[in-house]
mmCIF file of the N, C-alpha and C atoms, coordinates in Angstrom:
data_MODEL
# 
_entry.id   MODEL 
# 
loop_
_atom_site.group_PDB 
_atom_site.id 
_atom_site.type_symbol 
_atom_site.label_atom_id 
_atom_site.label_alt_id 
_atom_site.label_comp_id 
_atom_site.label_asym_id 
_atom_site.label_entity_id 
_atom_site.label_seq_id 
_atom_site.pdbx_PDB_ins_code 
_atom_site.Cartn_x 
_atom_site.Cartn_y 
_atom_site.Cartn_z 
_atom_site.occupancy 
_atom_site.B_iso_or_equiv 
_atom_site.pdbx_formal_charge 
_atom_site.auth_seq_id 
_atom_site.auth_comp_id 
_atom_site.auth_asym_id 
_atom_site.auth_atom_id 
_atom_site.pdbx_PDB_model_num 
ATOM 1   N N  . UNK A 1 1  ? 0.846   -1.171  0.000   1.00 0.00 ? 1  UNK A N  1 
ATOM 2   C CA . UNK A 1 1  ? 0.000   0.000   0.000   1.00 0.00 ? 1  UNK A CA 1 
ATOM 3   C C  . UNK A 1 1  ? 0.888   1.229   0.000   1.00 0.00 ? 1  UNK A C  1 
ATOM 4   N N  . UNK A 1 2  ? 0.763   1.887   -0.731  1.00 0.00 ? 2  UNK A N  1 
ATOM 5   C CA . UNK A 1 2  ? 1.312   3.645   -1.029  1.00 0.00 ? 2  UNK A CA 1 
ATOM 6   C C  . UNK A 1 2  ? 1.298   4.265   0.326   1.00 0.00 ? 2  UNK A C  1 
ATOM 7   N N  . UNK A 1 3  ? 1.704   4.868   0.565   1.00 0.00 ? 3  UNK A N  1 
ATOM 8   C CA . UNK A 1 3  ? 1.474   5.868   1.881   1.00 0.00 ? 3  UNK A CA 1 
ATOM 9   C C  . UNK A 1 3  ? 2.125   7.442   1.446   1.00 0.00 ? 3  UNK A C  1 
ATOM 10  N N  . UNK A 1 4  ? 1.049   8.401   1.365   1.00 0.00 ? 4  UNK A N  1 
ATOM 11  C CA . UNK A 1 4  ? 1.592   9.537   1.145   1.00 0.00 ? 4  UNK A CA 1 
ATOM 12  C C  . UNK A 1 4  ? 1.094   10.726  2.475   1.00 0.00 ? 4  UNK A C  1 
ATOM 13  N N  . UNK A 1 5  ? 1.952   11.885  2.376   1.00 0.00 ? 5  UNK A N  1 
ATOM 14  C CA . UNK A 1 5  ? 1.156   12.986  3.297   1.00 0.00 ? 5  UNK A CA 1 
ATOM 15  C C  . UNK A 1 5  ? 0.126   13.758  2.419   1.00 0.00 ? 5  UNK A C  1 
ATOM 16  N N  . UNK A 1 6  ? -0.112  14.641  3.782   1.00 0.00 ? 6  UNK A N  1 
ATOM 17  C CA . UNK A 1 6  ? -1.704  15.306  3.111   1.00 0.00 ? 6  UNK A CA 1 
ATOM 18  C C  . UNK A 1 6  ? -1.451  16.545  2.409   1.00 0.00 ? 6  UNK A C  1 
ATOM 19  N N  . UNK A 1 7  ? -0.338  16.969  2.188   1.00 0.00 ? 7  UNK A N  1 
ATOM 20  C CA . UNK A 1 7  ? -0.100  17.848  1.097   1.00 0.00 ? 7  UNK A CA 1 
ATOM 21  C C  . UNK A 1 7  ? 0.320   17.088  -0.456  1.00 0.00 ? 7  UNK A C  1 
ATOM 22  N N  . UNK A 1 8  ? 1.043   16.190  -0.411  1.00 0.00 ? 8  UNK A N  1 
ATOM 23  C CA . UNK A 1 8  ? 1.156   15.427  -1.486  1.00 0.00 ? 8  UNK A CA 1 
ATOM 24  C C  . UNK A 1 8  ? -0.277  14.989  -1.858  1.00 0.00 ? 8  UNK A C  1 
ATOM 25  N N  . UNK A 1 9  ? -0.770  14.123  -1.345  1.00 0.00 ? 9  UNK A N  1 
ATOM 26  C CA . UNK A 1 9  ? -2.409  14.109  -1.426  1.00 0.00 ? 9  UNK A CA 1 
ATOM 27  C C  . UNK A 1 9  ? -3.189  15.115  -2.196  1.00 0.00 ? 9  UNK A C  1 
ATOM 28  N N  . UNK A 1 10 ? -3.321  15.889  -2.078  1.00 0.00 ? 10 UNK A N  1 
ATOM 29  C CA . UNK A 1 10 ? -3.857  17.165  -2.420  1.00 0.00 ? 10 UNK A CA 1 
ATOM 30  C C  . UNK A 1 10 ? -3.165  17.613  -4.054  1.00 0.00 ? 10 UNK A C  1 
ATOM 31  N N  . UNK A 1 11 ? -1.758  17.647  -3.916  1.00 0.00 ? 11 UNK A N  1 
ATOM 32  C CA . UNK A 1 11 ? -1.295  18.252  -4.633  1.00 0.00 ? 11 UNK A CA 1 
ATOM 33  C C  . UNK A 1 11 ? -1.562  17.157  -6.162  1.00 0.00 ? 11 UNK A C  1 
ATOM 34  N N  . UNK A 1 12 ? -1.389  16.139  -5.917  1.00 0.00 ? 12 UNK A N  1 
ATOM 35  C CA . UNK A 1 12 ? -1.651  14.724  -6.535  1.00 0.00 ? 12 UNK A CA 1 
ATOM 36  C C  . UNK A 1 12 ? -3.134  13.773  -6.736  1.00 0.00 ? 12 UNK A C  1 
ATOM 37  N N  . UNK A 1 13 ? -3.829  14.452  -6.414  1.00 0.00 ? 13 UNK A N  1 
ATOM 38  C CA . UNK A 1 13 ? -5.146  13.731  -6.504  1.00 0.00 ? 13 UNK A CA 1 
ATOM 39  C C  . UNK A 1 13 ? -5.413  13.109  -7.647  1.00 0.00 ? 13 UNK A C  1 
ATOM 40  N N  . UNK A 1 14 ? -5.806  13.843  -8.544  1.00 0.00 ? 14 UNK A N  1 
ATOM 41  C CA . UNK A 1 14 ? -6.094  12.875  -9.711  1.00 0.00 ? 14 UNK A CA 1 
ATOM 42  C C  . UNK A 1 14 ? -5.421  12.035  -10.189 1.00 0.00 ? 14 UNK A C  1 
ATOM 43  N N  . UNK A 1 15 ? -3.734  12.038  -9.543  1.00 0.00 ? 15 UNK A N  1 
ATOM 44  C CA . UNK A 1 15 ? -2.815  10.891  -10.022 1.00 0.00 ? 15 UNK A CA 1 
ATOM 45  C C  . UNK A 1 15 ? -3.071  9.417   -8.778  1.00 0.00 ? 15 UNK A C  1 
ATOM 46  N N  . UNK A 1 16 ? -3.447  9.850   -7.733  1.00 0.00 ? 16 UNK A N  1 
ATOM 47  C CA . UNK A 1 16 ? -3.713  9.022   -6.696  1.00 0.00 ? 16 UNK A CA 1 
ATOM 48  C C  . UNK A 1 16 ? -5.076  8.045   -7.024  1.00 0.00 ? 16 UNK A C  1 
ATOM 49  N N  . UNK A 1 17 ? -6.250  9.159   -7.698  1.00 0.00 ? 17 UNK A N  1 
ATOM 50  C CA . UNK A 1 17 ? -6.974  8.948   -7.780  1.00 0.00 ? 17 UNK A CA 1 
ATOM 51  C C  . UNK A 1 17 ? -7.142  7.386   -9.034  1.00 0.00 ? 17 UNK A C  1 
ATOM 52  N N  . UNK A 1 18 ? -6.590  7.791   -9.743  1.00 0.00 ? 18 UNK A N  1 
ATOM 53  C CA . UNK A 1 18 ? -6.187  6.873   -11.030 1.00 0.00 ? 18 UNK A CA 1 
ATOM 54  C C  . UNK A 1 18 ? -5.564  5.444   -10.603 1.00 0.00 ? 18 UNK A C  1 
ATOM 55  N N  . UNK A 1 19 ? -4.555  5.658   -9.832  1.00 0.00 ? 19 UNK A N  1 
ATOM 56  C CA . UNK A 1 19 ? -4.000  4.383   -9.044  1.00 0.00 ? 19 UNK A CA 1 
ATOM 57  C C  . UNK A 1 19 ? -5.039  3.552   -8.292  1.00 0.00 ? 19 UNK A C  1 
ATOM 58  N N  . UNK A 1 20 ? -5.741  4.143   -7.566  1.00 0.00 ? 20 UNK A N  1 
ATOM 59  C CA . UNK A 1 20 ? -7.330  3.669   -6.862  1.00 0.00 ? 20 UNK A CA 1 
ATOM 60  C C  . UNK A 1 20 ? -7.659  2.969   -7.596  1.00 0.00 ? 20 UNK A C  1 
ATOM 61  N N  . UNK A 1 21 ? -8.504  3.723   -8.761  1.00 0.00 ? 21 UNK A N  1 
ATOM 62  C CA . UNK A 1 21 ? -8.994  2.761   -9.718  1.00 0.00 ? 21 UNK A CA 1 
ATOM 63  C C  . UNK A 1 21 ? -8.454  2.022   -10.566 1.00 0.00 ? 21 UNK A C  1 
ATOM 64  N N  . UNK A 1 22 ? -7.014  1.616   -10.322 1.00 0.00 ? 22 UNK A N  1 
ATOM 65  C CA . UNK A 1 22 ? -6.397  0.022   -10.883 1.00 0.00 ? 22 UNK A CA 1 
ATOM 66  C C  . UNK A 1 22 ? -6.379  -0.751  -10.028 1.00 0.00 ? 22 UNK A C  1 
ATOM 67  N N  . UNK A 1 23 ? -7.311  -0.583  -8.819  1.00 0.00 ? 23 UNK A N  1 
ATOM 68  C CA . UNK A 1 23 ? -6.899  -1.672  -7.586  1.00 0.00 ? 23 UNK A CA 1 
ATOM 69  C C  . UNK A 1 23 ? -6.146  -1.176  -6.435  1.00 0.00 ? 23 UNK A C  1 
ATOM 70  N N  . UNK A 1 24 ? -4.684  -0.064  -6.945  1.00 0.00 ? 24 UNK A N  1 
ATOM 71  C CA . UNK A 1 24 ? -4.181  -0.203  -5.363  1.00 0.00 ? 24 UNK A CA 1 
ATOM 72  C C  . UNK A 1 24 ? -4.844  0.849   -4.256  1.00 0.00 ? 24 UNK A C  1 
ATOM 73  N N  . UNK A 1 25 ? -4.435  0.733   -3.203  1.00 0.00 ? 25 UNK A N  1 
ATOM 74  C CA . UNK A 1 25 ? -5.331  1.340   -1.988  1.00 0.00 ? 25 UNK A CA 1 
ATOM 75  C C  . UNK A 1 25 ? -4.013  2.443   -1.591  1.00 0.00 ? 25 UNK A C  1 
ATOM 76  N N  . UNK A 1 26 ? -4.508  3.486   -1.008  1.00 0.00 ? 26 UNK A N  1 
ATOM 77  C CA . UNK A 1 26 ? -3.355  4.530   -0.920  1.00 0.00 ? 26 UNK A CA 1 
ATOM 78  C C  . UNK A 1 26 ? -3.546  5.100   1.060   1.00 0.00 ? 26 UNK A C  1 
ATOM 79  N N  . UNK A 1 27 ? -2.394  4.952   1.771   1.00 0.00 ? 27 UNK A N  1 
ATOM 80  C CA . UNK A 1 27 ? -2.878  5.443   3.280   1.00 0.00 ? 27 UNK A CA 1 
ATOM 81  C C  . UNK A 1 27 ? -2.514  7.390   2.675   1.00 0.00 ? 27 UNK A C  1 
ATOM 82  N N  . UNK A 1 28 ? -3.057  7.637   3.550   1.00 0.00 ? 28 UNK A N  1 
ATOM 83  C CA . UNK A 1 28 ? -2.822  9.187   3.481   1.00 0.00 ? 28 UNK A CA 1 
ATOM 84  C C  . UNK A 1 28 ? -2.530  9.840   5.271   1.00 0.00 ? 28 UNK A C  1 
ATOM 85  N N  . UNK A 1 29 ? -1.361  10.309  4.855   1.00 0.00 ? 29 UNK A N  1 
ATOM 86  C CA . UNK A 1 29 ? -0.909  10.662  6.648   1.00 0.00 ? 29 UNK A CA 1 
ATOM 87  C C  . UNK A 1 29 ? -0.599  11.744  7.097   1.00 0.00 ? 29 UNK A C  1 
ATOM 88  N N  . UNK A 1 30 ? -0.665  12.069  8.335   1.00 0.00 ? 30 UNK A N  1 
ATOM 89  C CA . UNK A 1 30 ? -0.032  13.724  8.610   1.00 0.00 ? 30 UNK A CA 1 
ATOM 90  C C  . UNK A 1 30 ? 0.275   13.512  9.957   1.00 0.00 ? 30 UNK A C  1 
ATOM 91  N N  . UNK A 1 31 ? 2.128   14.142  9.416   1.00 0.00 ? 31 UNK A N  1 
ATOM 92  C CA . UNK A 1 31 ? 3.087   14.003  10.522  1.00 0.00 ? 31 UNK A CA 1 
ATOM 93  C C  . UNK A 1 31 ? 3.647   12.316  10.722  1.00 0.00 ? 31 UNK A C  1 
ATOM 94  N N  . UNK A 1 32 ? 3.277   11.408  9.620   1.00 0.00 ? 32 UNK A N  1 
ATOM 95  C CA . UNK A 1 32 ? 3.540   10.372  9.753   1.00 0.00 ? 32 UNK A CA 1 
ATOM 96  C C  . UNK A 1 32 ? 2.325   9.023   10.009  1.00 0.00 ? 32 UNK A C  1 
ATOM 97  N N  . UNK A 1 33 ? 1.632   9.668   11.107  1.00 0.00 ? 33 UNK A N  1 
ATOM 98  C CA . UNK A 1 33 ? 0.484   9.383   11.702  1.00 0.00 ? 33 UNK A CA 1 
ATOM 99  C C  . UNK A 1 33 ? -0.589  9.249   10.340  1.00 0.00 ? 33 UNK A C  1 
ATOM 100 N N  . UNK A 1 34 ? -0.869  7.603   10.290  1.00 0.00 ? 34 UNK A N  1 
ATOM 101 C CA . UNK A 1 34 ? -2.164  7.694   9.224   1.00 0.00 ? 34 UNK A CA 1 
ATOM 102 C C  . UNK A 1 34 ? -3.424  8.362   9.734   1.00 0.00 ? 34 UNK A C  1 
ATOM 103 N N  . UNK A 1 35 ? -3.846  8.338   8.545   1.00 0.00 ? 35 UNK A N  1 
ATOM 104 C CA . UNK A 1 35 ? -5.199  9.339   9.052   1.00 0.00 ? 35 UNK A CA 1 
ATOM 105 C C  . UNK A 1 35 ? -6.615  8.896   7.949   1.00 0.00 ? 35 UNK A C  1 
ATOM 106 N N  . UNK A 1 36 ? -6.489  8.176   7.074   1.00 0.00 ? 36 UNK A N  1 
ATOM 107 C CA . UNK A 1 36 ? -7.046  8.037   6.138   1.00 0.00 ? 36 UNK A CA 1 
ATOM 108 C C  . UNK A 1 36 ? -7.007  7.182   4.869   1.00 0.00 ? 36 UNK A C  1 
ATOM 109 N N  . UNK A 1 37 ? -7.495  6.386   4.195   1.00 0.00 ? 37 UNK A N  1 
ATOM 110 C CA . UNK A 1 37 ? -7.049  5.407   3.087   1.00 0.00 ? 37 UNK A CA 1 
ATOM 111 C C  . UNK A 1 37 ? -8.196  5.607   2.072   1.00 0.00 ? 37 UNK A C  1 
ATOM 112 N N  . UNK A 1 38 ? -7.429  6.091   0.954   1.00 0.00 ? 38 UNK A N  1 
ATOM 113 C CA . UNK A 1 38 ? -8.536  5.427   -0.389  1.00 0.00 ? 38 UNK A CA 1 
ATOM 114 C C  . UNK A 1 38 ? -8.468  4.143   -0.662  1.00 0.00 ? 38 UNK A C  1 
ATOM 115 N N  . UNK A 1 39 ? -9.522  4.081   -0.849  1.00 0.00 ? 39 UNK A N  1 
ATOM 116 C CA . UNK A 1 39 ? -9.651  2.139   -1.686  1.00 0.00 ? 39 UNK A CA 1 
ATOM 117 C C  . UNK A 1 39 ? -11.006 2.468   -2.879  1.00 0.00 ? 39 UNK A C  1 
ATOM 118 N N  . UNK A 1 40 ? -11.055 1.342   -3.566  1.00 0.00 ? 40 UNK A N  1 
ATOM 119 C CA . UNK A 1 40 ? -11.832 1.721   -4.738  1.00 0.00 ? 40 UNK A CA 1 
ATOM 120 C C  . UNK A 1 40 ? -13.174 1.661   -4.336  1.00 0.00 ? 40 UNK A C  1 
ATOM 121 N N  . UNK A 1 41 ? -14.227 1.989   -5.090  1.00 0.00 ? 41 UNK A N  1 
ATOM 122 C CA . UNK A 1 41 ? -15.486 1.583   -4.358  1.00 0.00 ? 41 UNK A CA 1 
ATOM 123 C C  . UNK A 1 41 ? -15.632 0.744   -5.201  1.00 0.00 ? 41 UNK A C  1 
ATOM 124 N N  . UNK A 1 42 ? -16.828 -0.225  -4.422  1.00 0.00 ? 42 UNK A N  1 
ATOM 125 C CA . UNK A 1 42 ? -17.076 -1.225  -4.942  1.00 0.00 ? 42 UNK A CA 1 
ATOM 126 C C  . UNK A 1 42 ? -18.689 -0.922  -4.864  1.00 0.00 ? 42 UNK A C  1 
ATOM 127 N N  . UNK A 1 43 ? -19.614 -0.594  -6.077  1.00 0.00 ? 43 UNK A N  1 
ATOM 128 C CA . UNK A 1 43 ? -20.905 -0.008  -6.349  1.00 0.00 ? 43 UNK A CA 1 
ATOM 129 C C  . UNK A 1 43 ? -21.765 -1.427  -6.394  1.00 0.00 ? 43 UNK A C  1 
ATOM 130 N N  . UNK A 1 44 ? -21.561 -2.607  -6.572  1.00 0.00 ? 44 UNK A N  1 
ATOM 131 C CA . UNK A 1 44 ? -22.117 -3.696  -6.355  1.00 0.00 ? 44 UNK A CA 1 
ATOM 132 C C  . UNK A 1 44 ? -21.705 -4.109  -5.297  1.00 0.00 ? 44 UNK A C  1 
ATOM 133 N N  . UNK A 1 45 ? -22.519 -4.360  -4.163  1.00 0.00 ? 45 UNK A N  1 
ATOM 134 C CA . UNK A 1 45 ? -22.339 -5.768  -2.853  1.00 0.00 ? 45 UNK A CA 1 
ATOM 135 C C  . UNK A 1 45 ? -22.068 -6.501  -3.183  1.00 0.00 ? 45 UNK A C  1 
ATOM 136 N N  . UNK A 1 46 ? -21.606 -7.520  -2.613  1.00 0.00 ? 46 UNK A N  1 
ATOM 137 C CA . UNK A 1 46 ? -21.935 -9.157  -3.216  1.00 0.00 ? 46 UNK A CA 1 
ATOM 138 C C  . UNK A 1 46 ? -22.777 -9.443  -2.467  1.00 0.00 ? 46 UNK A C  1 
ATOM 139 N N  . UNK A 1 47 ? -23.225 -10.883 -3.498  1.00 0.00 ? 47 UNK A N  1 
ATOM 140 C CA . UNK A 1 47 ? -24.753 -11.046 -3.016  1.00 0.00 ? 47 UNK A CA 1 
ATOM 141 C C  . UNK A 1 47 ? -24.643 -11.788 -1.998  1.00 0.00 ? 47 UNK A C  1 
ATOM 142 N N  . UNK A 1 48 ? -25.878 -11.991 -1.253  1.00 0.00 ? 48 UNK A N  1 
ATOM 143 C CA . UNK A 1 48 ? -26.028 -12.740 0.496   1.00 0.00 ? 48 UNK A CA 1 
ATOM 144 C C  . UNK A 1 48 ? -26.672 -13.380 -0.296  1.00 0.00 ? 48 UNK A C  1 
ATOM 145 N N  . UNK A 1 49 ? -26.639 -15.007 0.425   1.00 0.00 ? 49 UNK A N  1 
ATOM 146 C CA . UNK A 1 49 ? -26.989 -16.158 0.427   1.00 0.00 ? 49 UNK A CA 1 
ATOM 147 C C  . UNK A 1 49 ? -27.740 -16.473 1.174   1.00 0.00 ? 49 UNK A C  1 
ATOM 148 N N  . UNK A 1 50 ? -29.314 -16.844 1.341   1.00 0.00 ? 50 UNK A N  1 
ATOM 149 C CA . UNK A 1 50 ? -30.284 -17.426 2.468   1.00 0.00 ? 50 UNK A CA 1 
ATOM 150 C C  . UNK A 1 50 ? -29.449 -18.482 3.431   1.00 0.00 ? 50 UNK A C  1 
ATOM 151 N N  . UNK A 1 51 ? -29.576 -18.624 4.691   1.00 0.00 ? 51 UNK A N  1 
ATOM 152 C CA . UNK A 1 51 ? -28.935 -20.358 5.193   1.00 0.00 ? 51 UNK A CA 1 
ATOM 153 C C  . UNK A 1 51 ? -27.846 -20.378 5.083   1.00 0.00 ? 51 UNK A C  1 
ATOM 154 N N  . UNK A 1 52 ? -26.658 -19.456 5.530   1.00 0.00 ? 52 UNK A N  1 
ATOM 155 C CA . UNK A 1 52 ? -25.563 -19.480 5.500   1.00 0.00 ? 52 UNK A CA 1 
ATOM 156 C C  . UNK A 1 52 ? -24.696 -20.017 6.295   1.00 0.00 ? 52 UNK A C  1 
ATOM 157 N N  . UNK A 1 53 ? -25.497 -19.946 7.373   1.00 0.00 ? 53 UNK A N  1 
ATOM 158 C CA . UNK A 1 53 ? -25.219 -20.004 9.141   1.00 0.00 ? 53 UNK A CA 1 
ATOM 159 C C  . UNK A 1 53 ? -26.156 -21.250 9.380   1.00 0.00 ? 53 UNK A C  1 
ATOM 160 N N  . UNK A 1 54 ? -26.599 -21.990 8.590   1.00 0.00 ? 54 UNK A N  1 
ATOM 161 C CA . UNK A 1 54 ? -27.321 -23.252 8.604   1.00 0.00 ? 54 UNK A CA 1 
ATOM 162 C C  . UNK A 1 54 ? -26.986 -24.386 9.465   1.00 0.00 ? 54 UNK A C  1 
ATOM 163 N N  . UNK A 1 55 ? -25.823 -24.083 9.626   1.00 0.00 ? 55 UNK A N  1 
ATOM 164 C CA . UNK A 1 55 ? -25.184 -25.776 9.897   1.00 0.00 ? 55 UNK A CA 1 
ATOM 165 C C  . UNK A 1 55 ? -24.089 -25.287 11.521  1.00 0.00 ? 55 UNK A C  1 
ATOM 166 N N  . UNK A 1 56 ? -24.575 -23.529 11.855  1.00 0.00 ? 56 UNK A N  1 
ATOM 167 C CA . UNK A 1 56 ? -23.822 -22.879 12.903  1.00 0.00 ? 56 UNK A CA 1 
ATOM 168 C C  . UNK A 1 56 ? -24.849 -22.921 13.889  1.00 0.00 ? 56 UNK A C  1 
ATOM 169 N N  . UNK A 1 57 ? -25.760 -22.163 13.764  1.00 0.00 ? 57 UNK A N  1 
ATOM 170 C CA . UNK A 1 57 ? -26.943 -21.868 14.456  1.00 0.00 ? 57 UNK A CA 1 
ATOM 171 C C  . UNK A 1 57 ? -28.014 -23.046 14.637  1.00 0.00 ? 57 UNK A C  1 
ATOM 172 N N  . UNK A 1 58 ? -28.497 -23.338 15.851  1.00 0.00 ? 58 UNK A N  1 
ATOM 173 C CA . UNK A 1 58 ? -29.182 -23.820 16.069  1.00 0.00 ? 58 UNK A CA 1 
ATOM 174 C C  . UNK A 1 58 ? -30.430 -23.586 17.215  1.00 0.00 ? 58 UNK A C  1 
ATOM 175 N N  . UNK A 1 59 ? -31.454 -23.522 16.611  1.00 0.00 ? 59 UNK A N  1 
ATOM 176 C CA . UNK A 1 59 ? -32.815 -23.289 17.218  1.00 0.00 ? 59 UNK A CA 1 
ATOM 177 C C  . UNK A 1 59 ? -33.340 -24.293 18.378  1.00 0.00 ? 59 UNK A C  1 
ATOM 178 N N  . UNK A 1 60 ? -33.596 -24.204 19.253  1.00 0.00 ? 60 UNK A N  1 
ATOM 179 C CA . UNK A 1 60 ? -34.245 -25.483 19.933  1.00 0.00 ? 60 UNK A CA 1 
ATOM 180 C C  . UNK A 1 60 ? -35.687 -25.569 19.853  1.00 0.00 ? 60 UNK A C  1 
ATOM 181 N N  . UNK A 1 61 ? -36.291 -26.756 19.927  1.00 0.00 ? 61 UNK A N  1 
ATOM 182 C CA . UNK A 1 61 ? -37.489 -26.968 19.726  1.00 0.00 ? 61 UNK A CA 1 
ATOM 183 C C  . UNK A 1 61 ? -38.357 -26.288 20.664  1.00 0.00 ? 61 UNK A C  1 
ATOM 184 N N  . UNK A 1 62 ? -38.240 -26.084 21.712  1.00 0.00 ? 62 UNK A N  1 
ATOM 185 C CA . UNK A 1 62 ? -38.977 -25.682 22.231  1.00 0.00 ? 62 UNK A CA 1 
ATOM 186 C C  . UNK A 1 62 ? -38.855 -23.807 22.689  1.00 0.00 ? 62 UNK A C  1 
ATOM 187 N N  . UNK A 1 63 ? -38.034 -23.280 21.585  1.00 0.00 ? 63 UNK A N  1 
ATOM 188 C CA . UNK A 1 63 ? -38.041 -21.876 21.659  1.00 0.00 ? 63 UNK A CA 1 
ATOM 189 C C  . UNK A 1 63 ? -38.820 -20.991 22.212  1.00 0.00 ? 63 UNK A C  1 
ATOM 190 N N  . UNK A 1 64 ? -40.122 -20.936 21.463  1.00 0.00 ? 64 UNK A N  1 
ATOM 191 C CA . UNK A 1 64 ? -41.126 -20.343 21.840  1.00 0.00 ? 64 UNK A CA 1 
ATOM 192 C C  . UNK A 1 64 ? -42.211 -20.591 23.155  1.00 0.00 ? 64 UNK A C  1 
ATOM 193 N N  . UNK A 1 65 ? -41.167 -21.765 23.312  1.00 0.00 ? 65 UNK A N  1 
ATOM 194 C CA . UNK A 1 65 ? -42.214 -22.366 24.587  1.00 0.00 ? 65 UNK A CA 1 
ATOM 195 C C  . UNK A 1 65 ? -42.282 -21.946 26.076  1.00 0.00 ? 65 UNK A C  1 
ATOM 196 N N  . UNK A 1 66 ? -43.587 -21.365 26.814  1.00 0.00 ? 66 UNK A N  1 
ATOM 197 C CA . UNK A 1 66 ? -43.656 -20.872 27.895  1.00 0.00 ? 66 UNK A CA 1 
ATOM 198 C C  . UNK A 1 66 ? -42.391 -21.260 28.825  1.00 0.00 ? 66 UNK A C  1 
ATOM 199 N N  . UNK A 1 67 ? -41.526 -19.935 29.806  1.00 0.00 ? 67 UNK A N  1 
ATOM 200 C CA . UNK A 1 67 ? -41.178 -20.194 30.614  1.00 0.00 ? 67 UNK A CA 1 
ATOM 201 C C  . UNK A 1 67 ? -41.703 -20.451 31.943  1.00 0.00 ? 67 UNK A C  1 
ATOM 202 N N  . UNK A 1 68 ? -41.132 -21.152 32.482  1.00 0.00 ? 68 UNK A N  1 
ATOM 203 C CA . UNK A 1 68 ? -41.470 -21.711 34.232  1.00 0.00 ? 68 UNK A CA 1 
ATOM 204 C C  . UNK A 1 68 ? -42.214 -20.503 34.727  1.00 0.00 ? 68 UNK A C  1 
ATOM 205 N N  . UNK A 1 69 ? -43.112 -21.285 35.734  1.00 0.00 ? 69 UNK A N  1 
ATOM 206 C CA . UNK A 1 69 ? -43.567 -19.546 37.028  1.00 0.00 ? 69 UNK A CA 1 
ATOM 207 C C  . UNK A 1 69 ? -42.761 -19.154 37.649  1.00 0.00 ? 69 UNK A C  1 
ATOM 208 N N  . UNK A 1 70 ? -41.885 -20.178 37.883  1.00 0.00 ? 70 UNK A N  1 
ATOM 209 C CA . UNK A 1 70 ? -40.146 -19.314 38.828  1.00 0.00 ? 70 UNK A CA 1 
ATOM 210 C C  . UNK A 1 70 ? -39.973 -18.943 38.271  1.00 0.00 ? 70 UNK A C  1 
ATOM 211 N N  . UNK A 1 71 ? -39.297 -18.919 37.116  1.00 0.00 ? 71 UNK A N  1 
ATOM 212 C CA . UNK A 1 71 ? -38.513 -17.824 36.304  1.00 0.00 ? 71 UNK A CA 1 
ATOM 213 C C  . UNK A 1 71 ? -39.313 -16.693 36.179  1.00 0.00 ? 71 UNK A C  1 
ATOM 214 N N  . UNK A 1 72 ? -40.533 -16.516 35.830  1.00 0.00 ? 72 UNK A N  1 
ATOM 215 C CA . UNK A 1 72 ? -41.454 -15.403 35.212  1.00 0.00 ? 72 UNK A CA 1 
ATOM 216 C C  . UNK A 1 72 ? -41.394 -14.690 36.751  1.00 0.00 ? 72 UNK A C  1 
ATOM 217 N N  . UNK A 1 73 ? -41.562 -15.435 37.647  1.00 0.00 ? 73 UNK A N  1 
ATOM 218 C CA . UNK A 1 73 ? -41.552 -14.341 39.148  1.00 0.00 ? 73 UNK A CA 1 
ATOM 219 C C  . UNK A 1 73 ? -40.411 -13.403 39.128  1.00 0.00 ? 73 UNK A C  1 
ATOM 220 N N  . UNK A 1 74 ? -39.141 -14.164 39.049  1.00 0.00 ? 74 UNK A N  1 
ATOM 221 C CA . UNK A 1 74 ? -38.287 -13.217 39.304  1.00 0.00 ? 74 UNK A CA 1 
ATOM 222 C C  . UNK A 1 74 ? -38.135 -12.025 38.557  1.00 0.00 ? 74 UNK A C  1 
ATOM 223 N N  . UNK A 1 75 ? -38.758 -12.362 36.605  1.00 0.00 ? 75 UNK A N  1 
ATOM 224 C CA . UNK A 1 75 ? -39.052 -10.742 36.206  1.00 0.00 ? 75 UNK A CA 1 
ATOM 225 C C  . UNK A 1 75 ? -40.371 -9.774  37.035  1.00 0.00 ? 75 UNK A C  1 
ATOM 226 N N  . UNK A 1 76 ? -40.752 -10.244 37.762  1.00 0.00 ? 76 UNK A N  1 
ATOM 227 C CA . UNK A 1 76 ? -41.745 -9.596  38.415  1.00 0.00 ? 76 UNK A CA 1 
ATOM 228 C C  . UNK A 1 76 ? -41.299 -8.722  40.109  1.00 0.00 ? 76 UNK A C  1 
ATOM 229 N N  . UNK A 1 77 ? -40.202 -9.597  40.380  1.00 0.00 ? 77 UNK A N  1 
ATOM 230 C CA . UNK A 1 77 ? -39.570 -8.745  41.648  1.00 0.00 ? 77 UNK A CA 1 
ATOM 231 C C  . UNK A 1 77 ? -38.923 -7.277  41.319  1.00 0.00 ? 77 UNK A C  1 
# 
């Protein structure tokens, strides 16, 4: 990754800018200290998949099923 300061930045944009859009990513810093990174945009997401987490997550059968009167008391104290 490129790393330039924020006057070079400035002074260079549209040449920075051009590099972006071949892919590379540029930090931009002041006093050394990053402060900032171009990267390209990416105007399409990629797409999400239903059931991804299918085989991670698991539901128990009885989810929805009433809790105890003990338990329900103590939200009541």
């Amino acid at each position: 990754m490129k790393s330039v300061n924020v006057h070079e930045a400035k002074t260079n944009l549209s040449r920075l800018l051009k590099q972006v859009e071949q892919g590379e990513e540029v930090l931009i810093a002041r006093g050394g200290a990053p402060i900032a990174r171009l990267v390209p945009y990416n105007a399409q997401p990629g797409r999400r998949s239903l059931g991804g987490d299918r085989e991670v997550v698991r539901i128990a059968d009885d989810f929805d099923a009433s809790l105890p009167d003990d338990l329900l008391a103590d939200f009541d104290a």
